[in-house]
Backbone bond lengths (Angstrom), bond angles and torsions (degrees), N, CA, C in turn:
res aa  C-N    CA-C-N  psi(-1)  N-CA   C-N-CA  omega(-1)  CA-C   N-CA-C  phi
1 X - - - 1.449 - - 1.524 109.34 -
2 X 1.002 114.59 153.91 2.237 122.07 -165.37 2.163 79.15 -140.91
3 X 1.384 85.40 140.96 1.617 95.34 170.22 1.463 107.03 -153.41
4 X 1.499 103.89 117.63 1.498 88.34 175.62 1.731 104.61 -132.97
5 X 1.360 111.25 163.74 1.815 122.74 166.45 1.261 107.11 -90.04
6 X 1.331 116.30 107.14 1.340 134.14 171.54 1.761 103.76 -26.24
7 X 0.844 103.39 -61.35 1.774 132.57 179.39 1.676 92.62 -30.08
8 X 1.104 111.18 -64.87 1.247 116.90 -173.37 1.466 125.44 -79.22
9 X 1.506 112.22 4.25 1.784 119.46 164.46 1.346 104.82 -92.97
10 X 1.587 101.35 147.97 1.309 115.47 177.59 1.687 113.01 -71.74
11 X 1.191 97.73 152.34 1.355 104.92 172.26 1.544 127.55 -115.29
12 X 1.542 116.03 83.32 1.867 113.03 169.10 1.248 132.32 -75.17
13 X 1.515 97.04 143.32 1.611 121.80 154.65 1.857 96.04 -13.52
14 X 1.336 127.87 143.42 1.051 130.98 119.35 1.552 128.74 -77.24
15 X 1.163 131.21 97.69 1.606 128.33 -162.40 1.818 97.29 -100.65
16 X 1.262 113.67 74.56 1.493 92.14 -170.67 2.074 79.66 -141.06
17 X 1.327 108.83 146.86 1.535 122.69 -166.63 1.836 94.46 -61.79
18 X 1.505 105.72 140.18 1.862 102.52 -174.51 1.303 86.32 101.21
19 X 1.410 153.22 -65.42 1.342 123.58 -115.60 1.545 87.94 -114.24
20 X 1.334 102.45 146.58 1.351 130.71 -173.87 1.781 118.81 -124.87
21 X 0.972 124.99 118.98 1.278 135.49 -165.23 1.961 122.38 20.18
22 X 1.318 111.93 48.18 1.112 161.08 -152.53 1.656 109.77 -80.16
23 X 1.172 150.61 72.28 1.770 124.98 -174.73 1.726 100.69 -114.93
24 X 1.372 101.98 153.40 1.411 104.59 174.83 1.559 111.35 -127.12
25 X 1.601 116.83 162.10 1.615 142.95 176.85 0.742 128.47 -81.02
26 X 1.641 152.97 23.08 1.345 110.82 -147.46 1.906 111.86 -68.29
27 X 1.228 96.31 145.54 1.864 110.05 -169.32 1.761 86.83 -105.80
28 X 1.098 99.84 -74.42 1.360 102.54 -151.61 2.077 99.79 -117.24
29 X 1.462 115.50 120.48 1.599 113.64 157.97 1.178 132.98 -131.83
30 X 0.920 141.32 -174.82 1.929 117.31 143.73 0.601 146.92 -89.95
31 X 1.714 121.38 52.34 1.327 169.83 102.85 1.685 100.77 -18.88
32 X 1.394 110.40 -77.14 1.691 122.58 -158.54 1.976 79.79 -87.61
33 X 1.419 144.05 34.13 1.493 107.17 -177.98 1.441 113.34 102.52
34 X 1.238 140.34 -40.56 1.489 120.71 -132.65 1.635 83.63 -97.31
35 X 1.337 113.36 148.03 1.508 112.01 -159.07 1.690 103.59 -120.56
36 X 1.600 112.80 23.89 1.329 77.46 -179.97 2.507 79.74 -172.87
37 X 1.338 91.04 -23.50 1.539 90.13 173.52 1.964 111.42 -116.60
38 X 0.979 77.83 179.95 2.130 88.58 168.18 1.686 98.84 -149.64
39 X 1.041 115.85 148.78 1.044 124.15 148.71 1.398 133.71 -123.88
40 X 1.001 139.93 134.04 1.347 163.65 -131.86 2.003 101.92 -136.53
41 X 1.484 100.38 140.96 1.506 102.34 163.28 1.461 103.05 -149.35
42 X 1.830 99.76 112.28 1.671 104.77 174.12 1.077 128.55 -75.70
43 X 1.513 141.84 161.94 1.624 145.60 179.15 1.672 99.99 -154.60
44 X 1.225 78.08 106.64 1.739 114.26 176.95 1.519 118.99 -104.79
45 X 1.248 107.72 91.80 1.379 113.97 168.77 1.600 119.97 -52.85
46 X 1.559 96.81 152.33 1.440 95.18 178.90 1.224 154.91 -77.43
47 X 1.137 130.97 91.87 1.832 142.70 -135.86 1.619 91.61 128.64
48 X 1.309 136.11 -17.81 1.696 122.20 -143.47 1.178 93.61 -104.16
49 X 1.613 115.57 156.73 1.426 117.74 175.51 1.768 106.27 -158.98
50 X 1.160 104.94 147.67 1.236 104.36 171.35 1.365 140.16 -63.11
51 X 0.889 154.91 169.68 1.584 155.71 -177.51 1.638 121.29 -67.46
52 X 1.073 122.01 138.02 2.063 107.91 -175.48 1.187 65.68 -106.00
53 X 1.663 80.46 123.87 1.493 127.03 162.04 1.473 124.29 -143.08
54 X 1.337 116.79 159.91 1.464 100.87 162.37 1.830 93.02 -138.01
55 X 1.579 97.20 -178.58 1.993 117.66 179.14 1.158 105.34 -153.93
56 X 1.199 111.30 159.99 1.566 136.92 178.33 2.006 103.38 -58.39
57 X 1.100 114.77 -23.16 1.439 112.88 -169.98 1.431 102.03 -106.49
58 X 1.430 115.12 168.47 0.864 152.78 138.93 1.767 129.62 -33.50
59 X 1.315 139.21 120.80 1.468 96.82 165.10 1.769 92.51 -145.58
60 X 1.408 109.39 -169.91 1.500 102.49 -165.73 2.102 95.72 -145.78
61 X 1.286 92.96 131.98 1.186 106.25 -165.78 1.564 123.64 -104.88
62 X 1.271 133.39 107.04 1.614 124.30 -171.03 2.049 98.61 -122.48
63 X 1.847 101.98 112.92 0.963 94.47 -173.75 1.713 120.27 -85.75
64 X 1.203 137.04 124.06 1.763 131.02 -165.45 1.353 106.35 -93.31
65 X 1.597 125.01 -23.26 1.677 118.77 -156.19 1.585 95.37 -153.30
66 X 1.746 111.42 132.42 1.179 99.12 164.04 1.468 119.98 103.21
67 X 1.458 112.17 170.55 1.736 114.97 171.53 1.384 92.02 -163.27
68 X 1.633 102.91 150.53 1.618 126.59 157.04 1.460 105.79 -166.08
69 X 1.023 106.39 -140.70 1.852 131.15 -152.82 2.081 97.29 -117.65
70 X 1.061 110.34 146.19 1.463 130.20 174.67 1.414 103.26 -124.63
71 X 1.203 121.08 91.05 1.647 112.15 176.14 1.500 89.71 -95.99
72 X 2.160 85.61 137.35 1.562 100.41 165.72 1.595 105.39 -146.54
73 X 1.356 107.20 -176.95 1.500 101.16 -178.15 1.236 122.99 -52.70
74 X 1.494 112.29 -4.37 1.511 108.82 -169.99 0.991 99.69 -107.23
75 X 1.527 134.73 2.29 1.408 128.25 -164.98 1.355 121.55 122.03
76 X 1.866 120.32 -168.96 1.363 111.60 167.38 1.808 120.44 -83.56
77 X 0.857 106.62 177.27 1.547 115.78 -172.92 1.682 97.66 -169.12
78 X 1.534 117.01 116.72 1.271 126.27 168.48 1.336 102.86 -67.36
79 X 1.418 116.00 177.34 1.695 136.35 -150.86 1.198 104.43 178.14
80 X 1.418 129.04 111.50 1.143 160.23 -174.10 1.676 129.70 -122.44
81 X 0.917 132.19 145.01 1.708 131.20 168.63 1.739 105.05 -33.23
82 X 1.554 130.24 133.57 1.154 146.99 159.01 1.579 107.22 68.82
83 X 1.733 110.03 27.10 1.519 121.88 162.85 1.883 109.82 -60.51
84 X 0.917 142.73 132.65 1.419 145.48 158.30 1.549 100.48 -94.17
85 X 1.595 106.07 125.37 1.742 107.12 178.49 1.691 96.14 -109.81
86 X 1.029 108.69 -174.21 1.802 135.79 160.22 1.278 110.00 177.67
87 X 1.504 94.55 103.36 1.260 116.88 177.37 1.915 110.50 -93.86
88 X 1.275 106.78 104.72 1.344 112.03 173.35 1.800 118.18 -38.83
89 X 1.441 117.04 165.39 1.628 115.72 162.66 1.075 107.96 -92.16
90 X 1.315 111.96 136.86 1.397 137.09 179.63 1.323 103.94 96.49
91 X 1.056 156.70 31.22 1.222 139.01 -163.91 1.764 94.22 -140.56
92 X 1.428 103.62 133.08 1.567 125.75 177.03 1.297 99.43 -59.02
93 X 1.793 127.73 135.25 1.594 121.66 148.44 1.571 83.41 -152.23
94 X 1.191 87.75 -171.99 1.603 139.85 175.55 1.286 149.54 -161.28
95 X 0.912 128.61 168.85 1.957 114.99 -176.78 1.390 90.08 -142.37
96 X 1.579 117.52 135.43 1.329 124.78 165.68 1.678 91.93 -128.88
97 X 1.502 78.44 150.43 1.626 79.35 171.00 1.813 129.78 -115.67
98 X 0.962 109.29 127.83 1.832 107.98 -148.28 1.843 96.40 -114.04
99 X 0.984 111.19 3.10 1.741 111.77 160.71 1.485 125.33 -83.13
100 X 1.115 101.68 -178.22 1.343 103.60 155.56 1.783 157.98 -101.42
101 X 1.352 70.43 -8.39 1.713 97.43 162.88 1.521 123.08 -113.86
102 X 1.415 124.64 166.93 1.660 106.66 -156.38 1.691 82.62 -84.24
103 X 1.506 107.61 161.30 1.514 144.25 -166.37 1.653 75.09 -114.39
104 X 1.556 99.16 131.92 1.444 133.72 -177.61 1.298 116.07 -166.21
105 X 1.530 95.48 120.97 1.875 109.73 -161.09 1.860 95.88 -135.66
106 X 0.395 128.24 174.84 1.678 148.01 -178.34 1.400 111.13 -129.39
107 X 1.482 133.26 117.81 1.490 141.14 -159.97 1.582 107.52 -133.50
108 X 1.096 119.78 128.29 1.609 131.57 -159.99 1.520 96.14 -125.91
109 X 0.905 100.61 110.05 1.938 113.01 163.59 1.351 107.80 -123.40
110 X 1.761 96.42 157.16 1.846 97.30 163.99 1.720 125.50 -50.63
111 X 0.902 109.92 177.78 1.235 122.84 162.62 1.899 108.25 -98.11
112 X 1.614 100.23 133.75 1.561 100.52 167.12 1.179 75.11 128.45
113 X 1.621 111.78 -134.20 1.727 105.06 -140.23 1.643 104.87 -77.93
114 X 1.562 105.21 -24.43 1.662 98.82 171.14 1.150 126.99 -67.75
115 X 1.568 116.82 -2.37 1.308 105.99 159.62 1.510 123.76 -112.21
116 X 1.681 114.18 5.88 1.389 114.79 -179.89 1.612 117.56 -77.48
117 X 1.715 111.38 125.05 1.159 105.64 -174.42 1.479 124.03 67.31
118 X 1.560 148.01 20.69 1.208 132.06 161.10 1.623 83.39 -129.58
């Protein structure tokens, strides 16, 4: 068993081209054990948004703080506190954040290449 207080993980810069006032969590990888997910918790300042991007995976989205915009190939889609996403692989999005307080969601990908290096 791995247990940690969010409180007590660091929080980084995302330094990756696109991303705009951007920090990430890692909570959970297979690092601490977890043999098959990671979880991640983003903090998106306000004006800030992530990069349009897409990946080979899958990932699954639970939003905790905040509201903005989800751009995807289909368009916009607002994003609000206690939104559940699933964002398919391959598929273009983003998160901007259009409130005023930072937009903070928690993001679950596999383990392996979705978690090498970001």
């Amino acid at each position: 068993m791995y247990k940690l207080n969010a409180h007590e993980a660091d929080l980084a810069p995302v330094n990756v081209e696109g991303a705009k006032g951007v920090q990430i969590q890692w909570l959970l990888a297979e690092t601490n054990g977890a043999p098959n997910f990671a979880m991640r918790r983003f903090v998106i300042a306000p004006g800030g948004h992530t990069p349009y991007h897409q990946h080979d995976w899958e990932h699954e989205v639970y939003t905790l703080t905040g509201e903005g915009i989800m751009n995807t190939e289909d368009g916009e889609q607002p994003v609000a506190c206690g939104d559940t996403i699933l964002i398919p692989g391959g598929e273009m999005h983003n998160f901007h954040n259009t409130g005023d307080e930072p937009l903070e969601f928690l993001c679950l990908v596999p383990n392996g290449p979705a978690t090498e290096g970001h």
